[in-house]
N, C-alpha and C positions, 0 to 999 in steps of 0.2 A: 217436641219438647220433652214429651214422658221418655220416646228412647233415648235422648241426651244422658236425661238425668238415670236412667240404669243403667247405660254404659259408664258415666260414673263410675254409681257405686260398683259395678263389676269390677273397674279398674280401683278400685280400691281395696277392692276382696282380695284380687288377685296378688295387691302389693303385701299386704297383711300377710299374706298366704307367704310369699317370697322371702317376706323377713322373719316369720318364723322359721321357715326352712331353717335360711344361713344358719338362723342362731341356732338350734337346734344342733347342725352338723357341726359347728365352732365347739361347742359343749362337749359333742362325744369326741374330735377331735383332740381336745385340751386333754380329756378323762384319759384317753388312751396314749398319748404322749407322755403322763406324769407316769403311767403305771411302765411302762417303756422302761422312761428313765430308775425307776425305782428297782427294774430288773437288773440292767445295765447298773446300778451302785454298787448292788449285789456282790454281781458276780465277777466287778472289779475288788471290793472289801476282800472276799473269800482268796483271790489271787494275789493279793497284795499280803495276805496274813502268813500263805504259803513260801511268799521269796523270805530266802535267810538272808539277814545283812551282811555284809561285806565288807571288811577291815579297811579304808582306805587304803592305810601302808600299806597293803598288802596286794590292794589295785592298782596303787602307784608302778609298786616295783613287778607287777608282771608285766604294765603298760611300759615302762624301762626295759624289760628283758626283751618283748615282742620287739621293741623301736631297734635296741641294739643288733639284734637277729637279723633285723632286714638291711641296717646298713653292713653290718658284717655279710652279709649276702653280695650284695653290692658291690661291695669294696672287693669281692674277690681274690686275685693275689695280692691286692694291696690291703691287707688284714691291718696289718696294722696301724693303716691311717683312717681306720673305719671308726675307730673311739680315743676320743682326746678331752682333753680341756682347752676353751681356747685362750689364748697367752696374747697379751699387746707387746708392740715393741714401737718405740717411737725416734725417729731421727730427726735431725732437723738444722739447718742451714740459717742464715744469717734473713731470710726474706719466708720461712715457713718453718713449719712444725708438722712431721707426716707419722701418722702412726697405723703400725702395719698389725696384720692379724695372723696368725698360724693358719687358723681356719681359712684353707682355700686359697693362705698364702698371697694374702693381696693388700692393695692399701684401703686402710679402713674409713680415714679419713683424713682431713689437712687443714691446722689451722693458720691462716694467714699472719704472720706478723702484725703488719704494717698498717692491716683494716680493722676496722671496730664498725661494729651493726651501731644503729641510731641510739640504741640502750645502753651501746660503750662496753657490749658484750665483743669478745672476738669473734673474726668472721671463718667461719669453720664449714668447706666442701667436705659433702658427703656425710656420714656420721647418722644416715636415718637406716635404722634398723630392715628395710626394703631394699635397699641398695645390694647391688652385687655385679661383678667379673669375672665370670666360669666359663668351663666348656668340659663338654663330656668325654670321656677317654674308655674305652672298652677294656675291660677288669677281668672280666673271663668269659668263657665261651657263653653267648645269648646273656652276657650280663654287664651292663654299663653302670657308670656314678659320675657324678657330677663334681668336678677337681672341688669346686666352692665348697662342697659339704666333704671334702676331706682334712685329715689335721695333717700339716709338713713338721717336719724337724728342722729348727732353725739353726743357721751356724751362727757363729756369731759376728758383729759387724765388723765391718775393716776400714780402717782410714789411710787411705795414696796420700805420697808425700805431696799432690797436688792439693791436697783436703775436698776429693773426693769420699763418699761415704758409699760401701757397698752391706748390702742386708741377704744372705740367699736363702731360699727354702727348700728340702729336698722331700719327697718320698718315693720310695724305690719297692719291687715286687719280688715275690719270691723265685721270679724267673730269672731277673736283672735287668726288669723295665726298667725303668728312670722315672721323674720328671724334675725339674728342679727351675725354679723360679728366684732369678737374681733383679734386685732394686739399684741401682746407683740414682744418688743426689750430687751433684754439683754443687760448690759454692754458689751463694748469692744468684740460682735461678729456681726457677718455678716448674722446671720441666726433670721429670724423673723417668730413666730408661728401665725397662720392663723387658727382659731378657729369659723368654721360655725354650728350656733347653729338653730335647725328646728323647730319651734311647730308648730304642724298639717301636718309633714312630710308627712303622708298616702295620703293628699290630694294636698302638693303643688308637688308631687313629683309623677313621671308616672312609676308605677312600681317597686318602692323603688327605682327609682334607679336617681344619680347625676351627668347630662351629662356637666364633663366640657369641656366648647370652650376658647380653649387659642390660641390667633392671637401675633404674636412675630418677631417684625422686629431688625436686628443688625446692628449696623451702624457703621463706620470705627473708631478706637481709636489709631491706632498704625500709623508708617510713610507709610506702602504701604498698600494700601487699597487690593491691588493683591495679597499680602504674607499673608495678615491678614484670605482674604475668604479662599485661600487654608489654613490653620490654623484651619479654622470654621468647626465645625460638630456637631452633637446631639450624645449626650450619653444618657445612661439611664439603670438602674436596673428591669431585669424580672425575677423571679421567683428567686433572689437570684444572679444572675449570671449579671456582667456588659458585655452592648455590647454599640454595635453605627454605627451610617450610615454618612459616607462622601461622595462615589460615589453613594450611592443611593439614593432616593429623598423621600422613604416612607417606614415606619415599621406598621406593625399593631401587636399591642402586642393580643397573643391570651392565655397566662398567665399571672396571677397575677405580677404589676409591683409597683415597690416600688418610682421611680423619674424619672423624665425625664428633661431632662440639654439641655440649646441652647448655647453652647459655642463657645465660640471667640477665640484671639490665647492664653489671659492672664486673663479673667473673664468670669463668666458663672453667668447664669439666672438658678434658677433649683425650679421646683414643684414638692414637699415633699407628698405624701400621707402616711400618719402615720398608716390607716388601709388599703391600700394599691388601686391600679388601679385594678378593676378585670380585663378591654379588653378596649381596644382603636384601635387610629392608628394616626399617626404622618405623615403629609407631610413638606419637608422641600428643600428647592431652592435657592441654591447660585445664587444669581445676576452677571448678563451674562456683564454690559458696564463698560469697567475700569473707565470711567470717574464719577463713581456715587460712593456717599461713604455707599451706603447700601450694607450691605457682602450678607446676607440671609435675607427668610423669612420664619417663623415657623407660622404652621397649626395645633393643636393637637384636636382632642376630645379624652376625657379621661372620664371612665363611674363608678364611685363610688356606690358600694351599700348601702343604708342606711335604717335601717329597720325601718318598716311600724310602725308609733306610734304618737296618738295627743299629748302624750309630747313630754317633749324639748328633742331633741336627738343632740350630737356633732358630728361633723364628722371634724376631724383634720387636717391639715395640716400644710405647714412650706416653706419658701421660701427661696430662699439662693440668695443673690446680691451682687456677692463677686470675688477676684481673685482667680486662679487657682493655691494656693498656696497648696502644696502637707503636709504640717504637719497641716493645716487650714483643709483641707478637709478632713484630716483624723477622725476628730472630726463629724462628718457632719453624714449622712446615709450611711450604710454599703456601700462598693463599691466607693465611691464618690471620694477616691484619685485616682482611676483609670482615671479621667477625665482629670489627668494632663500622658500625653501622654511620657510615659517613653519606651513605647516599647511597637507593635502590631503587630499585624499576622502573618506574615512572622518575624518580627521584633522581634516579644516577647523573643526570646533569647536576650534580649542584658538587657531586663527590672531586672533583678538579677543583672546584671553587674551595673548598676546604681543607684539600692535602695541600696545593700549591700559595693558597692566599690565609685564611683562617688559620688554619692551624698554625705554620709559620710563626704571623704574627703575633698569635696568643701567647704562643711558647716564649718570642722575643720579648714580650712584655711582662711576663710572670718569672722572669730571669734576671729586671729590676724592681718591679711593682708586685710587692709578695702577697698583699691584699687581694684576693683576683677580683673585687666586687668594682676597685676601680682598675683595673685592667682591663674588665670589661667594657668599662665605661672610654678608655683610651681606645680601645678595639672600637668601638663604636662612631669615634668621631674621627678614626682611620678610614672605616669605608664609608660615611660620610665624604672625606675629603677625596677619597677614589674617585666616590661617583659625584662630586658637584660640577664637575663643566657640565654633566647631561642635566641635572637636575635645578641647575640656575637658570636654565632659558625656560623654563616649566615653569618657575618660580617668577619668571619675569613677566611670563605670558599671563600668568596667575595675578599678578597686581595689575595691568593692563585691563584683563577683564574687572577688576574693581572700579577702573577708572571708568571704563563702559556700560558699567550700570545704568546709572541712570537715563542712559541715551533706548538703553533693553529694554528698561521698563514699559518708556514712552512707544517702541514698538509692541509692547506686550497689550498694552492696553489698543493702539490702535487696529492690527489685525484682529483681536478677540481670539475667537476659535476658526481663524483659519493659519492652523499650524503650520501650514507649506510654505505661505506667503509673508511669515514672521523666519521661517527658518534660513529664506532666501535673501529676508534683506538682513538678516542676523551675520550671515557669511559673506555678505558687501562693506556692514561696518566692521567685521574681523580684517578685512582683507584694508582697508583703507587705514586701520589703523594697527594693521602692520602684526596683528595676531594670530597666532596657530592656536587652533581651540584645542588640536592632536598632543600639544607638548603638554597639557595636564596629566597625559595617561600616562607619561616616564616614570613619573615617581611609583604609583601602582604596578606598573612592569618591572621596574627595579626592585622593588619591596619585594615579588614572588619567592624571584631564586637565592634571595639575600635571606630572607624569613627559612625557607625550606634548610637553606645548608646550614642556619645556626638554630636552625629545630633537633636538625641530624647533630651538629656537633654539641649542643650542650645537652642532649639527652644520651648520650654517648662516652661525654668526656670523663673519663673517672677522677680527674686529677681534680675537677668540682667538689667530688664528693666530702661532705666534712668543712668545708670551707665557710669561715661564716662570716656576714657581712649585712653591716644595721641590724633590723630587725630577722634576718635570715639568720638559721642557726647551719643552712645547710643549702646551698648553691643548688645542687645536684636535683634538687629536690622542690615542693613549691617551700612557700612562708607560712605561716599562719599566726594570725596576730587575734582568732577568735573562734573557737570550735562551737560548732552548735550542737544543741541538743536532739536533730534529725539530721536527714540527711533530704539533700534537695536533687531533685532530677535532673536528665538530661548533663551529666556531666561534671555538675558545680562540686555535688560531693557534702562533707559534714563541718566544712570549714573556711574561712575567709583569707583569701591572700592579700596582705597588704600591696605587694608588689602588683597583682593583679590590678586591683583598682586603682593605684596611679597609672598603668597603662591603660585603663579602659579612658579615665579622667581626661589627660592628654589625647587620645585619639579620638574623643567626641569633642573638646576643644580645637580640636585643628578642621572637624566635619564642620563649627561652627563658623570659625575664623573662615573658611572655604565658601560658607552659604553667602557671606557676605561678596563674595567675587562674582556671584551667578543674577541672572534676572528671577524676582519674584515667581515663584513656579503655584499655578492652578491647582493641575493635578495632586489631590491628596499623597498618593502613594508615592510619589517624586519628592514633595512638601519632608515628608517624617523618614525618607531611605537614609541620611546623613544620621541619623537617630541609631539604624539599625544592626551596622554594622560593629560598633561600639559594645551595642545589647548583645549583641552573639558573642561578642569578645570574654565577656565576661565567665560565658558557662564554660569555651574551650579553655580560655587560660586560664581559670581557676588552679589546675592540677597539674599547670604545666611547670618544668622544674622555673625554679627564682629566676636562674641566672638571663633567660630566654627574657620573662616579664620586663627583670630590671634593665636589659637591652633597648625591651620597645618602648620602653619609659624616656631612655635619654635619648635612644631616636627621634619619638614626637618632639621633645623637650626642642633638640635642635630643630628639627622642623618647623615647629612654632617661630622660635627667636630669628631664624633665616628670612620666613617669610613676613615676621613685622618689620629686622630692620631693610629688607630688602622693598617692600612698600611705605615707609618711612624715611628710610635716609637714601635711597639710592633712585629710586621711581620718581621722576619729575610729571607729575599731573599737568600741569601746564604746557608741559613741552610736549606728553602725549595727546591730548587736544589740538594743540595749533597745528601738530603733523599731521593729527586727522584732517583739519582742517586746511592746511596744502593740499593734501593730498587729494580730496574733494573737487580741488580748483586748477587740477592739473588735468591735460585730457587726457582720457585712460588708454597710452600708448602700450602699456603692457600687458602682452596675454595674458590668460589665466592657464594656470595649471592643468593638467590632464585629470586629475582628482577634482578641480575644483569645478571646471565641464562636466563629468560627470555626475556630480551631485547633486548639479543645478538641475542638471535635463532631468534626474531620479528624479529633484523635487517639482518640476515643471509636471513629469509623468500624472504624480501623484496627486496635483492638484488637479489636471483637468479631470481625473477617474473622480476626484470627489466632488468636481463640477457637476459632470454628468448624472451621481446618483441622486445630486440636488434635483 
């Protein structure tokens, strides 16, 4: 007990002892840190008192003189497109407004006629101070610059008696380089040719060859800047064949490529090469903070060959600053309608469904029904009327099993929990009373590739956009009949679509109207699954454009009224009972199906294996 109690106190000496230390060393520690710093105030006071000030103006203009020096360095023989001013010049055609810049001699930006942003702002490619179309050109021995940061001399514009519009630029060296950069516009189109003309190619150029740097940032035009970037991706034509990257962030073309497209969800930017890309590569970054309205940023080098010659040599191309209008693009470079997203990868099954069916008949009906809110609604009860011979025997089987209920029920309680032996005499009263239990799944197999290609077409279509209909100010896009003061997960977003919830409404009305065609179900999670699919509806379609929602609104709407009048005025209950009933009292001279052999033995298998584990 006595050594307990002094080992103790030892150990308490010992902690005593420890905590003076620290403190102790904390103390001189701190002592000799202040006097540190008080050295260090010092001996910064003392050098700070020594620097003499410095005239701003006076470090402006040597910071101007050093800048000019280097690009006059740069610039080499081309001296004097080394320092400018830069000058706009703007053309413009019956479907755009393009205004060009001296600096680097290229287009600055384009504003659309014909679109207005949701603020009723015009809708205006390009114009972000980031943006740029250069390429390097050798200026003198060991010294290159960038055409972008040079200033051209502009001639002035010229109108053909076709009411074509040309704009050129030149700057030329004191040896008798060249370079000279002509624009033509066209009447009433969207596509402007881009015509780089070289002399003394051999020498401004390293290898024949034409490295362009295109820097290309997108910025928000539609109501959700969120819906817009998932929207956004690059396309582009290689060797003939269109692709495009949206989950990945970079392509390197390693064949000949004809354009490459920085599109948004309704207009795209696209650079044309007329004799083609030999090899590049593309990096491209959707912007990551919803609060910013820049979607992506586009990175291209693209590498042009151009052969070696002191004359003038052209190297072509063509720009496009235009919507994603799919009979516009068709006119454009091979490929370029595929830019308007009708269906892809997994998807591409549904792209026939909409060039040869959907589209068509949207067009045909918005040609007399200028509302498109009920054109859609006519589009609707068009492929309705397509698919009802499949989907009436669905429909008829479907009230059939209504009529079977009650006979299910009486099986449901009398097996209990032996599911094999309910499931077997389940598919003897289908069969006697003349029911395919398979023809419910049509409507669900129909709805797939019908859902997917007017997923694809109406988030696609631009002729949507602006359109407004009931409480929709804007088809293309969702509704909102109620903005909240957060924002809700998983999808939903910070606002309520009315159109949404009349499709969720109807599609758990038709789960309900359904529950009543099936046998009372035990199983909990089978019980509340007709609940489920409705509840998921809600968070995907929230943000999905109107035009989509107010589709599957008069979808169910008709589905609903099909299947009451078709269990109401058309389904004779009595008559399907007494057939039951023949058919009972006839002897069963007819086989059974190869499917329905099969099932039986599965459910034969299956009950004696849960015999046995009894």
């Amino acid at each position: 007990m006595k050594a307990d109690k002094n080992t103790i106190i030892g150990m308490v000496l010992l902690a005593i002892l420890f905590f003076g230390y620290f403190y102790f060393s904390n103390q001189q520690q701190q002592y000799f840190a202040a006097q540190k710093k008080k050295e260090t105030d010092s001996l910064d006071w003392v050098k700070a008192a020594n620097i003499k000030l410095i005239d701003p103006v006076v470090a402006k203009a040597d910071s101007l003189r050093r800048d000019s020096a280097a690009k006059i360095g740069a610039a080499g023989s081309f001296t004097t497109a080394a320092i400018g001013a830069e000058k706009l010049t703007v053309l413009e055609n019956e479907v755009m407004k393009v205004t060009f810049s001296n600096k680097g001699g290229i287009v600055k930006h384009v504003q659309l006629k014909q679109y207005k942003t949701p603020e009723g702002q015009p809708v205006i490619l390009g114009g972000n101070e980031n943006n740029s179309i250069s390429y390097n050109i050798n200026t003198a021995a060991n010294a290159s610059a960038a055409v972008g940061k040079l200033y051209f001399a502009e001639v002035l514009p010229k109108v053909a008696a076709n009411g074509e519009q040309t704009l050129t630029y030149q700057i030329a060296s004191a040896n008798g380089q060249a370079i000279t950069h002509s624009f033509v516009i066209k009447p009433n189109d969207y596509l402007i040719d881009w015509n780089v003309t070289l002399t003394g190619g051999n020498q401004l150029l390293s290898n024949g060859t034409m490295n362009i740097d295109w820097k290309w940032e997108t910025d928000q035009l539609e109501k959700s800047n969120i819906y817009e970037r998932q929207m956004s991706n690059i396309c582009f034509s290689e060797e003939g064949s269109f692709d495009y990257i949206s989950s990945k962030s970079e392509h390197k073309f390693e064949k000949p490529a004809q354009w490459l497209s920085v599109v948004q969800q309704f207009f795209n930017t696209t650079l044309i090469a007329k004799n083609n890309f030999a090899e590049g590569q593309v990096q491209w970054q959707r912007a990551t903070a919803d609060t910013i309205k820049t979607l992506a940023t586009t990175t291209a080098n693209l590498r042009v060959k151009v052969p070696a010659s002191n004359a003038a040599v052209v190297v072509p191309f063509q720009l496009y600053f235009g919507p994603n209008d799919y009979q516009i693009l068709k006119k454009q470079a091979p490929n370029m309608d595929q830019i308007v997203n009708l269906g892809r990868d997994v998807y591409a099954f549904v792209r026939p469904i909409n060039k040869l069916v959907i589209m068509p008949v949207f067009n045909f009906l918005t040609d007399f029904v200028k509302n498109f809110g009920w054109a859609i609604m006519l589009l609707t009860i068009f492929i309705r009327l397509i698919t009802s011979p499949l989907m009436y025997s669905s429909y008829v089987s479907g009230a059939k099993m209504k009529v079977l209920r009650p006979e299910l029920d009486v099986l449901k309680k009398k097996f209990g929990e032996d599911q094999q032996g309910f499931a077997m005499e389940q598919m003897k009263l289908f069969r006697e009373a003349g029911v395919n239990p398979a023809a419910g799944c049509i409507p669900a197999l129909l709805q797939i590739p019908i859902f997917f290609a007017l997923y694809s077409f109406f988030n696609s279509n631009i002729s949507l956009r602006g359109q407004a209909f009931l409480w929709s100010h804007d088809l293309s896009s969702y509704d909102v009949v109620a903005k909240l003061p957060f924002s809700i997960p998983l999808g939903f977003g910070d606002h309520i679509s009315l159109f949404t919830i009349t499709a969720v409404l109807t599609s758990f009305a038709i789960s309900l109207y359904n529950m009543g065609n099936t046998p009372t179900q035990d199983n909990p999670a089978m019980k509340y699954m007709p609940y489920i699919f409705p509840f998921m509806m809600l968070f995907f379609f929230n943000r999905l454009p109107s035009a989509l929602t107010w589709y599957y609104t008069v979808s169910n709407s008709i589905t609903l009224l099909l299947q009451f009048v078709i269990q109401t005025y058309i389904i004779d209950h009595d008559k399907i009972l007494a057939k039951m009933q023949e058919n009972r009292s006839k002897p069963k001279l007819k086989t059974k199906s190869k499917w329905q052999e099969k099932y039986e033995q599965m459910l034969e298998s299956q009950k004696k294996i849960q015999n046995l584990k009894k």
